[in-house]
C-alpha positions as semicolon CSV with decimal commas, in nm:
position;residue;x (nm);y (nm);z (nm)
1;X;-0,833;-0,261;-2,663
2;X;-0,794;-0,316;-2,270
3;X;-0,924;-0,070;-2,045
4;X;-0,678;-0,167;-1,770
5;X;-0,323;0,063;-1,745
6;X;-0,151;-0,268;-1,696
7;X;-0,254;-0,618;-1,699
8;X;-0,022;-0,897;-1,606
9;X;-0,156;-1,257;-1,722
10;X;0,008;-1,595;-1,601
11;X;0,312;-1,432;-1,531
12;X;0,582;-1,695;-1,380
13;X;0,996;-1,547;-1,336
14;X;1,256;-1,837;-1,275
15;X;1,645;-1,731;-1,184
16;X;1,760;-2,073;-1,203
17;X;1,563;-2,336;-0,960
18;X;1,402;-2,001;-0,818
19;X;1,022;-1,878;-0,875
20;X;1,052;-1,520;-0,781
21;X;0,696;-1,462;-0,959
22;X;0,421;-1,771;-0,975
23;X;0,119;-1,773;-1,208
24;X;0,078;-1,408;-1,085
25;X;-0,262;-1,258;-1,271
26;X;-0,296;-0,849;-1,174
27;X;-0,475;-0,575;-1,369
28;X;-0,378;-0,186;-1,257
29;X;-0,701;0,025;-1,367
30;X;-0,683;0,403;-1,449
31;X;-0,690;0,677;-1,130
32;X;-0,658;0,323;-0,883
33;X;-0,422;0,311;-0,586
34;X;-0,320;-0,040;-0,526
35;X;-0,128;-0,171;-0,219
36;X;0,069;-0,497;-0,244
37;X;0,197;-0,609;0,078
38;X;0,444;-0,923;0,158
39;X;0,742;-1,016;0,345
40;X;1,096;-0,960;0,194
41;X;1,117;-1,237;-0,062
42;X;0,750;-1,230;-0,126
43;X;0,782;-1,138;-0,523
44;X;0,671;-0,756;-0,461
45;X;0,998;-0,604;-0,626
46;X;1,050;-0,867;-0,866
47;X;0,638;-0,829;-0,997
48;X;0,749;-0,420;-1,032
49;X;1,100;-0,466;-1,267
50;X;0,905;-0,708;-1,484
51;X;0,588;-0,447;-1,531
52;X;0,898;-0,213;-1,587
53;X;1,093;-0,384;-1,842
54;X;1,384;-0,445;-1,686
55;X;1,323;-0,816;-1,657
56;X;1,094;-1,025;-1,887
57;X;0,841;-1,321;-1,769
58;X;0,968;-1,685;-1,801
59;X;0,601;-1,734;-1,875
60;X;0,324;-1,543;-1,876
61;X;0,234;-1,186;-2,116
62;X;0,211;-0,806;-1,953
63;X;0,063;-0,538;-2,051
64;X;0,164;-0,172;-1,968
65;X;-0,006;0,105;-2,122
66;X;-0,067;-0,097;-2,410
67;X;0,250;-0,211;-2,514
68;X;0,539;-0,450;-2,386
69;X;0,708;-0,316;-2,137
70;X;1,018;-0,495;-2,213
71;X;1,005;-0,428;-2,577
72;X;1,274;-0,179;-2,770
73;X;0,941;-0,002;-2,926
74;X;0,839;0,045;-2,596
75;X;1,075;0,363;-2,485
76;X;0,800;0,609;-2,564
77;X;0,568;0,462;-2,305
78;X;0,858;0,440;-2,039
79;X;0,841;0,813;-2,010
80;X;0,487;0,809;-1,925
81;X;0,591;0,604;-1,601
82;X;0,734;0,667;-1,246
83;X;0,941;0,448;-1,016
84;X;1,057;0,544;-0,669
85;X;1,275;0,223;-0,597
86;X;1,315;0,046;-0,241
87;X;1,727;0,165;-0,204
88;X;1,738;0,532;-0,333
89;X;2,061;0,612;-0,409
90;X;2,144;0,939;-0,596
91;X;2,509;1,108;-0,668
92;X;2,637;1,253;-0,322
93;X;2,879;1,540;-0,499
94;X;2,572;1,657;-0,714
95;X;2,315;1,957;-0,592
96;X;1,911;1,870;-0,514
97;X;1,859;2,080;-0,827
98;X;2,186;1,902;-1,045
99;X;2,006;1,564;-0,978
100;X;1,680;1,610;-1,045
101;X;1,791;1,832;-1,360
102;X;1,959;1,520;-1,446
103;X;1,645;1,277;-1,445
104;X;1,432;1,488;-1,632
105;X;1,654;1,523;-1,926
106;X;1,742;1,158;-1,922
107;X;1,310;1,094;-1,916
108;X;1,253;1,415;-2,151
109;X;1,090;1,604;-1,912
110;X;1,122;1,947;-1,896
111;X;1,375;2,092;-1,635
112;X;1,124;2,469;-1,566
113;X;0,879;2,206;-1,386
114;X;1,161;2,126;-1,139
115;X;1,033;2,415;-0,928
116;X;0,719;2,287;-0,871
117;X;0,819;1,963;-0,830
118;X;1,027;2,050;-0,536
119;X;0,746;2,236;-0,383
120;X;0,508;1,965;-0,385
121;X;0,712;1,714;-0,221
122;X;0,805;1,969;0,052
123;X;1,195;2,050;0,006
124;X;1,283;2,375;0,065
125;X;1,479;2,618;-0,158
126;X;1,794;2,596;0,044
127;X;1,786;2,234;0,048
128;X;1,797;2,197;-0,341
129;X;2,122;2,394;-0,334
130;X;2,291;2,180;-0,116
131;X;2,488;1,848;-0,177
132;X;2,337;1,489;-0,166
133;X;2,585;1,428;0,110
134;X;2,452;1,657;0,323
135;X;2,040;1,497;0,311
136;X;1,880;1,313;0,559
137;X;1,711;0,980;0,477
138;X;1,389;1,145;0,466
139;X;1,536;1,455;0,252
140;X;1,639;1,175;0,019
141;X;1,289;1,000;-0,007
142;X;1,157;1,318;-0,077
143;X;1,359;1,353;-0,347
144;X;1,339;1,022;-0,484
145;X;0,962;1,106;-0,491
146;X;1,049;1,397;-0,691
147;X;1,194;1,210;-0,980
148;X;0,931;0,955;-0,951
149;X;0,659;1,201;-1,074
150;X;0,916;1,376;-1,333
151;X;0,673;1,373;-1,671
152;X;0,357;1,344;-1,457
153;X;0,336;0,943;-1,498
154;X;0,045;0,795;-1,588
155;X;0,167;0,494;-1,435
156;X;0,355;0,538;-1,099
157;X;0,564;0,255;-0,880
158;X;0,631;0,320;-0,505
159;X;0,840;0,080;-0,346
160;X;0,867;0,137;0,056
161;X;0,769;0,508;-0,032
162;X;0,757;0,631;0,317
163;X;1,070;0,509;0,441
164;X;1,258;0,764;0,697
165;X;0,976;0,980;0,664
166;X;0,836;1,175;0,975
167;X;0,434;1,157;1,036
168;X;0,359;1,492;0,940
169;X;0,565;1,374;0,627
170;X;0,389;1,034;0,572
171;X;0,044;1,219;0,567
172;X;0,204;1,491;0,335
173;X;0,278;1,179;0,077
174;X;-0,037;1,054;0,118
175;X;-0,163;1,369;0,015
176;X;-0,024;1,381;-0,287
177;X;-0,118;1,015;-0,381
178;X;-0,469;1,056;-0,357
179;X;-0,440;1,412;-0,559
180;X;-0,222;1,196;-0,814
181;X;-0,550;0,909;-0,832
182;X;-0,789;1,169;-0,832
183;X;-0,620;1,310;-1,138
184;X;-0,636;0,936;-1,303
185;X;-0,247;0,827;-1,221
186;X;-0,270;0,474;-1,182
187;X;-0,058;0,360;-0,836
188;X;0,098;0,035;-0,737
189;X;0,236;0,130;-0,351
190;X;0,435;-0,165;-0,229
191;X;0,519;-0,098;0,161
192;X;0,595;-0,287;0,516
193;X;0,394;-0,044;0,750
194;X;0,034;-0,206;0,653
195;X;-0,140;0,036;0,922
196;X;-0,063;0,316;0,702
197;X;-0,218;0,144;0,385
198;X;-0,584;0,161;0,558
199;X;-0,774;0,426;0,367
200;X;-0,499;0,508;0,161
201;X;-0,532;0,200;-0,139
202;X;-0,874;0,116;-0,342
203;X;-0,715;-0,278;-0,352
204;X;-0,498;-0,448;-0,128
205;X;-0,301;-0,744;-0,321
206;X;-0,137;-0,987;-0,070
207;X;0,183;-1,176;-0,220
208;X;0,327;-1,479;-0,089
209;X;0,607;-1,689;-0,171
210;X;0,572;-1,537;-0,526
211;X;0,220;-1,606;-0,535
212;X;-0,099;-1,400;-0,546
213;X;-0,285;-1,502;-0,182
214;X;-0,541;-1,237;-0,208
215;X;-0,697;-0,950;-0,405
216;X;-0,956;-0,683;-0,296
217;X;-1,065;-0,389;-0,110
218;X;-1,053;-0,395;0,282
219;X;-1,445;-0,458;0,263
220;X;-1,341;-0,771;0,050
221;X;-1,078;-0,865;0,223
222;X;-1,232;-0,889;0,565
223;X;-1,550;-1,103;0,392
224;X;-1,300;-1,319;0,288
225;X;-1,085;-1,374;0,589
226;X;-1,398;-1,385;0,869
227;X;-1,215;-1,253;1,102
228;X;-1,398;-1,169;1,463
229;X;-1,511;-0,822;1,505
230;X;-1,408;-0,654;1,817
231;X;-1,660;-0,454;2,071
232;X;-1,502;-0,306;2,322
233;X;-1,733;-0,077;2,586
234;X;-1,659;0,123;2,910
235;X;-1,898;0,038;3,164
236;X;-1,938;0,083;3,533
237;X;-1,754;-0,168;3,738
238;X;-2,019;-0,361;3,908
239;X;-2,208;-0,384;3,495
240;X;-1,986;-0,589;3,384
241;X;-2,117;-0,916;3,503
242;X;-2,447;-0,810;3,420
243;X;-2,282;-0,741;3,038
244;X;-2,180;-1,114;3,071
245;X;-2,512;-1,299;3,108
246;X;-2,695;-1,077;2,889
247;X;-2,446;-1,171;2,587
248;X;-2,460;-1,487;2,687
249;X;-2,311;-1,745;2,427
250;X;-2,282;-1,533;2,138
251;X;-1,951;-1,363;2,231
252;X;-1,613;-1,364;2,366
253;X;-1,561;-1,170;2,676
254;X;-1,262;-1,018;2,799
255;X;-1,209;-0,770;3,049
256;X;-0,924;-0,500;3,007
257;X;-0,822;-0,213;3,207
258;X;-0,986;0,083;3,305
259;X;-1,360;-0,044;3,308
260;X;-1,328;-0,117;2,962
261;X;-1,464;-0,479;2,821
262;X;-1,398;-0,641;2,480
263;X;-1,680;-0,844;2,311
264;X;-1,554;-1,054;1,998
265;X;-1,824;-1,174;1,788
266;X;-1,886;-1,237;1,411
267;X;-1,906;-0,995;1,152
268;X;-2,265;-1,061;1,092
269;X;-2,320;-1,082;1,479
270;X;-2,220;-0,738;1,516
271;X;-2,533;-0,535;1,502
272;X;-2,754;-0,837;1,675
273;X;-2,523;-0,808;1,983
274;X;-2,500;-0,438;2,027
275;X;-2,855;-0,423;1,994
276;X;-2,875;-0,673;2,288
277;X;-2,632;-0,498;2,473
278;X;-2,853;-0,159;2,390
279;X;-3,189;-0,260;2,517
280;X;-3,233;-0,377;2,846
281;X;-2,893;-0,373;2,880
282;X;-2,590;-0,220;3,139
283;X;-2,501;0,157;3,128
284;X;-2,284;0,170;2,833
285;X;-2,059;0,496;2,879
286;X;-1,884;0,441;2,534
287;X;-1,837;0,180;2,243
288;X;-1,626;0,130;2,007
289;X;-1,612;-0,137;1,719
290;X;-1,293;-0,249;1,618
291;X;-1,266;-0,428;1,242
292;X;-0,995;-0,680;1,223
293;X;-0,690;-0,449;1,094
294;X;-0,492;-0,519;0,780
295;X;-0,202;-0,656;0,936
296;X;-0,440;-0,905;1,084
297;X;-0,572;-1,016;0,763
298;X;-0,207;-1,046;0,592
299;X;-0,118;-1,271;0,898
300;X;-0,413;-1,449;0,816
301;X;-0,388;-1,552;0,429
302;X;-0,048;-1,623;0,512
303;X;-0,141;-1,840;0,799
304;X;-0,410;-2,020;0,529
305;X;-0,140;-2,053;0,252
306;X;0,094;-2,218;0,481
307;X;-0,210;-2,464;0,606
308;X;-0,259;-2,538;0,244
């Protein structure tokens, strides 16, 4: 009995001389948001059809709440999972409310939860009564997202999610992904924009050239990569020389605009060198540490993958 929602184990997926998917090991706990970020070609959508069924490992065994996903006795456990697929495309003559009628009778669901459905992902009454045609991308995502939670999944795919969504309606999805984790939905988010990944995903899993680079939180991540921290600190104009002999060696020092100077250091330097900066140090009118982001660290295990 596994404890994991899915568990993929030595999974490999030829098409021909192709290796979409190489020796891929990835376990999906219950109420965890995972992010898994990679260029197009990287093995992201190929890794989701093959934890859906719809294409089985060359090599390799997967798990998916507790059966085989690709497996005819698996249909019951289908309906306990969502997908919101990179290309949405939905039937332009039908009505919001015709099309999402539509998926929850072909998943079982029941069509009175429509309502609510609509509601949570933010399309308005009037909108469900109008044709497909007539959507905007973002009116599409939204309900794409929709059908993805048809059923309440247990197990829920997002593939570029946020695509042709405006801010206010990124943070709106986001919203409803942590409420769906907190709830114990387990979440694989696959997605381009990496700065809208920080804070959102308990793992980040970094794919490569069908292979798994890295695997961890942003914590782990950043141990892993070592990285320079960035300090940055507003200062007087005539400190800032001062700020450069009392670092001394430790640092790099580079001045940007508007009195403001950037110290990179270690990770474990950090709190040495701000306490040198703090005592005995130039006025300091404001600091700021800057972690190395996660597009950073992607260009780095990439960077490291291609050295090796």
């Amino acid at each position: 009995m596994t404890d994991f929602t899915a568990e993929v184990q030595g999974v490999t997926k030829r098409y021909g001389e192709t290796e979409a998917v190489r020796g891929v090991d990835l376990t999906l706990a219950p109420g965890e948001c995972v992010a898994m970020v990679g260029h197009n070609g990287a093995g992201k959508s190929s890794l989701i059809k093959l934890m859906l069924g719809l294409t089985t490992p060359t090599e390799g065994r997967i798990r998916v709440l507790g059966g085989d996903p690709a497996s005819a006795a698996c249909s019951p456990i289908r309906r306990r999972i969502g997908f919101l697929p990179e290309n949405v495309a939905f039937h332009p003559s039908m009505t919001g409310r015709e099309t999402l009628d539509f998926y929850a009778r072909l998943k079982g669901a029941p069509c009175r939860d429509n309502d609510a459905l609509f509601e949570k992902v933010g399309l308005e009454p009037a909108a469900i009564r109008r044709r497909v045609s007539t959507y905007s991308k973002g009116m599409r995502q939204r309900l794409a997202l929709a059908q993805a939670l048809l059923g309440g999944p247990k197990l829920l795919f997002l593939d570029e999610p946020t695509t042709g969504l405006d801010p206010a309606l990124r943070q709106s999805f986001y919203a409803i992904v942590a409420e769906l984790r907190d709830r114990g939905t387990t979440i694989l988010l696959c997605s381009h924009a990496l700065t809208e990944l920080e804070g959102q995903a308990d793992r980040v899993v970094v794919m490569n050239r069908g292979r798994k680079v890295a695997d961890g939180s942003l914590a782990t991540l950043r141990s892993l990569a070592q990285l320079p921290v960035r300090i940055r600190l507003t200062l007087p104009t005539g400190d800032i020389d001062a700020l450069a002999a009392r670092v001394g060696e430790g640092a790099a020092l580079t001045r940007l605009a508007g009195g403001v100077v950037e110290l990179a250091c270690a990770n474990d330097d950090k709190v040495g060198l701000v306490r040198r900066i703090a005592c005995d140090g130039p006025t300091v009118q404001d600091i700021e540490i800057v972690q190395p982001s996660l597009d950073e660290m992607y260009a780095h295990f990439l960077r490291r993958e291609a050295a090796e």
